[in-house]
C-alpha positions in Angstrom: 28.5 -30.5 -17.0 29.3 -33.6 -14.9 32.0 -31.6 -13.6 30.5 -28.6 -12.7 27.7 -30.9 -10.7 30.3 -32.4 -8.9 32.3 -28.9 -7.9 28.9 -27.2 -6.7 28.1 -30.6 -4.4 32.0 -30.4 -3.1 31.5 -26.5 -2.6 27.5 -26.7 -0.9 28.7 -29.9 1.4 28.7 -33.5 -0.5 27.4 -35.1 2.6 23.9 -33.4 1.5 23.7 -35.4 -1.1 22.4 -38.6 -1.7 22.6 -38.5 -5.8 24.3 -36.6 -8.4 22.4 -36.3 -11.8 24.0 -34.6 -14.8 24.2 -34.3 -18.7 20.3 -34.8 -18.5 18.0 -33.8 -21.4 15.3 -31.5 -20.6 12.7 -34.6 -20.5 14.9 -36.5 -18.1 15.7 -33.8 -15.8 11.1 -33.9 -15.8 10.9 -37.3 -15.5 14.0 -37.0 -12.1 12.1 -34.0 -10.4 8.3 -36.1 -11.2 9.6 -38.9 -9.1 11.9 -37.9 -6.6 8.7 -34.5 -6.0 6.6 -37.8 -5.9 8.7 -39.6 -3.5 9.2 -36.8 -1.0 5.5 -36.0 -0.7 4.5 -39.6 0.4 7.1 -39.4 3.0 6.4 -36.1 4.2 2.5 -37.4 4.1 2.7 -40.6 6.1 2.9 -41.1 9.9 1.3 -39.3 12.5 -2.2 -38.8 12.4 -1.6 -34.7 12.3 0.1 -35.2 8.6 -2.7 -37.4 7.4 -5.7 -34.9 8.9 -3.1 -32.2 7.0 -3.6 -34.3 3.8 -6.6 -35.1 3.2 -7.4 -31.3 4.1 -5.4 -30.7 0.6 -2.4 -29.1 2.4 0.6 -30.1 0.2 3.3 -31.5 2.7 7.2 -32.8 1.2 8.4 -32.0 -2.3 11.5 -30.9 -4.3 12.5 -27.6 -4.8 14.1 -27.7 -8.4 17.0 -25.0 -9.1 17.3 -24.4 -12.8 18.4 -21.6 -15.3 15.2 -21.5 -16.4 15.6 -21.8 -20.0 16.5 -26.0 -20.8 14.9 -26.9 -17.0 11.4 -25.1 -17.5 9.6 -28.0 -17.6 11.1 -29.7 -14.5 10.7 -26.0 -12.7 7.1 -26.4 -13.3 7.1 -29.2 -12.1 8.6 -29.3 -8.9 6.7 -28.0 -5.6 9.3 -24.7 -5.8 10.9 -23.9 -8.9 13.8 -21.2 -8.8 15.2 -19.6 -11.9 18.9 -18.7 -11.5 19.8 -16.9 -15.2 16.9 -14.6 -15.1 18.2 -11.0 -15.9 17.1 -7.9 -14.6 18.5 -5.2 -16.7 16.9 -6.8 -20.1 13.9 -8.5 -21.0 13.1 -12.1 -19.1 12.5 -14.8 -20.9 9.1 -16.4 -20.8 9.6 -19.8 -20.0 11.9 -18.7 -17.2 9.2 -16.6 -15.8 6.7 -19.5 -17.1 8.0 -22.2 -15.4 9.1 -20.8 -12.2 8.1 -19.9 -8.5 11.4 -17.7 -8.0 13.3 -15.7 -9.9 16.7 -14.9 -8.8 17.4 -11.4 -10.3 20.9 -10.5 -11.7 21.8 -7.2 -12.3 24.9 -6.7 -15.0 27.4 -5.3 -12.1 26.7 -8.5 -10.2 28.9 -11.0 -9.7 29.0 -14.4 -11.4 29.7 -18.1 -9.4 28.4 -19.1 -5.8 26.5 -15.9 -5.2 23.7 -17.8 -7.1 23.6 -20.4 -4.5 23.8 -18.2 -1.5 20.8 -16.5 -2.7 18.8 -19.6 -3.4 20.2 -20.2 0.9 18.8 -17.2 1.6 15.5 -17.3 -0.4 14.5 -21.1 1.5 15.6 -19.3 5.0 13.1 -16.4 4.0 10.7 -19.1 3.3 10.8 -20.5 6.0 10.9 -17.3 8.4 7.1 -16.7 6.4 6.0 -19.3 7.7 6.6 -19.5 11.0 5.4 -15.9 11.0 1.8 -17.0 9.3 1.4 -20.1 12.0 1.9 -17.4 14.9 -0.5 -14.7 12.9 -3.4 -17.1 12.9 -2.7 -17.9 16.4 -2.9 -14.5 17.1 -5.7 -13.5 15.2 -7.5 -17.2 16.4 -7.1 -16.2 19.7 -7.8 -12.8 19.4 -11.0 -14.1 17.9 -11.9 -16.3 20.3 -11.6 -14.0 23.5 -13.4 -11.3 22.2 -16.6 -13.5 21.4 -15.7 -15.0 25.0 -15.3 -11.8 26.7 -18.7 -10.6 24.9 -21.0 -13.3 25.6 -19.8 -14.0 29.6 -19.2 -10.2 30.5 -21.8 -8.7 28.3 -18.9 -6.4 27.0 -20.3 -4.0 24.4 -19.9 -5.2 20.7 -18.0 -1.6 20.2 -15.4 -2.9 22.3 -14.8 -6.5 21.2 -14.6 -4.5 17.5 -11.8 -2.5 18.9 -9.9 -5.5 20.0 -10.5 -7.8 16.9 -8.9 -4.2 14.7 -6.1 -4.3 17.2 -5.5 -7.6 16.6 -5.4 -7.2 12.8 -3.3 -4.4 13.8 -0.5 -6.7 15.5 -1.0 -9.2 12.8 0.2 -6.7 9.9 3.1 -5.6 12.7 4.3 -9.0 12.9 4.2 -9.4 9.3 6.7 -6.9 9.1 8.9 -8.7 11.3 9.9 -10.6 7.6 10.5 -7.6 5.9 12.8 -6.3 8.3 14.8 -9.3 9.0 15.2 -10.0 5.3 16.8 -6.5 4.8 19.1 -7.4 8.1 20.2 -10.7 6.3 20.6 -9.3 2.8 22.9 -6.4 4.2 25.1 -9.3 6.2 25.6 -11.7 3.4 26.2 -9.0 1.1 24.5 -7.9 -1.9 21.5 -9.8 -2.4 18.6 -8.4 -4.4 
């Protein structure tokens, strides 16, 4: 196992890496992803006075994403900020403490290949994670500022209610376009890296 740790860090980039931990135990691989989740949140929590209004809002900032198979690694999936299940299949029936303990499940199908393709989903799945949330901070903008010049436009112009209505729908209009954005630039990714379900 030691060995295939070592030939998936060689393969992703070694320099990523500050530690390798292998041949752990289902309790130890918990007790790894407690403290280094731990760890990453108080870093990602101190410093400017923006991360420590975000905190003690309750907005979880940091963490470790755990990638498991879902079946020996439940607990530390569940553990972790992200949890992704690798060895869930999609033609039979999931097991439940891979569906239990995880935030992701990669689906397999039979006809799919086995080796890296894993990985390059798990890429792809943090990229699309990160695409949702850029697109969520611009949708509140929008619909923030949508918002706020309607009630503006209302109460210095008089502008019938009926019209700052129309405007607030056509912002939540825009919003749901945007949110498509996602969908459509996940389907453009998943067609260029290949088959990715």
């Amino acid at each position: 196992r030691e060995a295939n740790a070592v030939h998936t860090v060689e393969k992703v980039g070694a320099s990523k890496f500050q530690e390798i931990h292998a041949d752990l135990r289902p309790e130890e691989k918990l007790a790894k992803v407690q403290e280094y989740d731990d760890l990453l949140r108080h870093r990602a929590s101190e410093g400017s006075l923006w991360r420590r209004l975000l905190r003690s809002l309750g907005v979880s900032m940091g963490g470790l994403v755990m990638v498991g198979d879902g079946i020996n690694d439940a607990p530390a999936l569940a553990a972790a900020t992200a949890g992704i299940s690798l060895e869930a299949q999609a033609d039979g029936a999931l097991q439940s403490n891979a569906v239990d303990g995880s935030d992701v499940l990669v689906l397999r199908r039979a006809g799919d290949p086995q080796g890296d393709t894993e990985l390059r989903r798990v890429a792809w799945i943090i990229s699309l994670a990160k695409k949702a949330r850029v697109i969520v901070i611009q949708n509140i903008c929008l619909a923030l500022g949508s918002i706020i010049g309607a009630s503006s436009l209302t109460l210095i112009t008089g502008m019938p209610l009926w019209l700052g209505v129309i405007l607030h729908e056509g912002t939540t209009m825009l919003v749901g376009l945007n949110s498509l954005r996602l969908f459509s630039s996940s389907l453009r990714s998943s067609r260029l890296s290949g088959k990715v379900h």
